[in-house]
C-alpha positions as CSV (number, residue, x, y, z in Angstrom):
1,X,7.8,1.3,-23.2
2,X,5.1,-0.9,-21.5
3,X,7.9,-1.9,-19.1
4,X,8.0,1.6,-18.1
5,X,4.4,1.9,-17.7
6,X,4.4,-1.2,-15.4
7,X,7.2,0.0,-13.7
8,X,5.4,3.1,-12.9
9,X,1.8,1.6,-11.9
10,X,3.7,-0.4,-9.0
11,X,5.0,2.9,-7.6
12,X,2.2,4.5,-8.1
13,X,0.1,2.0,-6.4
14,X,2.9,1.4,-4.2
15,X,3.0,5.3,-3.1
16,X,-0.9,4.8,-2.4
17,X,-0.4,1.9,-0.3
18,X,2.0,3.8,1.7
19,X,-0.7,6.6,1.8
20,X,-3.0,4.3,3.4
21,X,0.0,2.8,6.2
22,X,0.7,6.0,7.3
23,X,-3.1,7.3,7.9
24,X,-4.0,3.7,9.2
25,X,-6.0,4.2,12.5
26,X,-4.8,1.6,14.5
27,X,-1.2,2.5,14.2
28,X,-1.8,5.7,14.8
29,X,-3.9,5.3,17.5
30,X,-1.4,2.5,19.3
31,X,1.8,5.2,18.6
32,X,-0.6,7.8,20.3
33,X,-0.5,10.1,17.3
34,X,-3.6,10.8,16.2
35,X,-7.1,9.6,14.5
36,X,-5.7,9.0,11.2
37,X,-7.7,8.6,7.6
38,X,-11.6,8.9,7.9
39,X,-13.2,5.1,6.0
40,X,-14.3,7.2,3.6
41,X,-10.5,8.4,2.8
42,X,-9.4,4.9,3.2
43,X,-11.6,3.8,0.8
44,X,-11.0,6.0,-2.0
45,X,-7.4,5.2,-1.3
46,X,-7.8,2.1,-2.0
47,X,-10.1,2.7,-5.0
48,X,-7.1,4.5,-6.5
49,X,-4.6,2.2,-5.6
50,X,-6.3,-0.2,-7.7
51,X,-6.4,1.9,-10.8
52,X,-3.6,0.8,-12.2
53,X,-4.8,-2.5,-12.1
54,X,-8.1,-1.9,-13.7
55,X,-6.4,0.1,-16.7
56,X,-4.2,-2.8,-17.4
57,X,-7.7,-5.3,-17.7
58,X,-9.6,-2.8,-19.7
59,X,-7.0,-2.2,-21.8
60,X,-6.8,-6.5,-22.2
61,X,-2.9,-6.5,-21.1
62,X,-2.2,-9.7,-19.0
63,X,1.0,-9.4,-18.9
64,X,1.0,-5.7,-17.5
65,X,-1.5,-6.7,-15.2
66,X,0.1,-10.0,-13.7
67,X,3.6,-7.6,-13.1
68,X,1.4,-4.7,-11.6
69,X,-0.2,-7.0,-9.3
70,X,3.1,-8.8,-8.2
71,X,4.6,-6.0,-8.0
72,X,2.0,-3.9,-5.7
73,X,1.6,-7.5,-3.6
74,X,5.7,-7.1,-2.8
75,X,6.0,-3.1,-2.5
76,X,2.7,-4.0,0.0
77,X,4.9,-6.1,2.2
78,X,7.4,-3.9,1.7
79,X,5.1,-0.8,2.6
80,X,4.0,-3.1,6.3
81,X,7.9,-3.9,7.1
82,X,8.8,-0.4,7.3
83,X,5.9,0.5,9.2
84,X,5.9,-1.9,11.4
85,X,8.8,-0.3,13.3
86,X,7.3,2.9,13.8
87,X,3.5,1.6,15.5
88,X,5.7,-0.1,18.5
89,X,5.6,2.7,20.8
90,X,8.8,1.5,22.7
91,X,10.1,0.0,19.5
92,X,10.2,-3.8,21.9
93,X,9.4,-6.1,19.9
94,X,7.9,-8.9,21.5
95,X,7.7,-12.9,21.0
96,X,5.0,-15.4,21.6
97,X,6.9,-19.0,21.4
């Protein structure tokens, strides 16, 4: 059952820190499509993707917490791989040797 629970903190905080990727300001801005989150929006974003987290301290379980914050770290990579695509505006990617 606490598998589960783990399971869905990553996605949750995972679907949070997509959230935030999406409304990011400078991607937005460098795709020419719009202002994006406020700070203040970004902030509680970030508050909440934490939750989790915090839940899993309070409630003194380290191995919850250790898998959540792997977990969130990966789907967070994850989360800028996908998105990284979408802020090149003529989708060149470009090397510096």
């Amino acid at each position: 059952m606490m598998t589960l629970l783990t399971l869905a903190a990553i996605l949750f905080s995972a679907s949070v820190v997509l959230l935030l990727g999406l409304g990011d300001p400078k991607r937005r801005r460098s795709a020419r499509a719009g202002a994006g989150h406020s700070a203040t929006v970004r902030q509680l974003l970030s508050l909440l993707a934490l939750l989790p987290g915090m839940a899993f301290l309070v409630h003194g379980d380290a191995a919850a917490f250790l898998l959540w914050l792997g977990g969130a770290a990966v789907a967070g990579w994850v989360v800028a791989l996908a998105l990284a695509p979408m802020s090149d505006p003529k989708d060149v990617r470009r090397r510096d040797y």
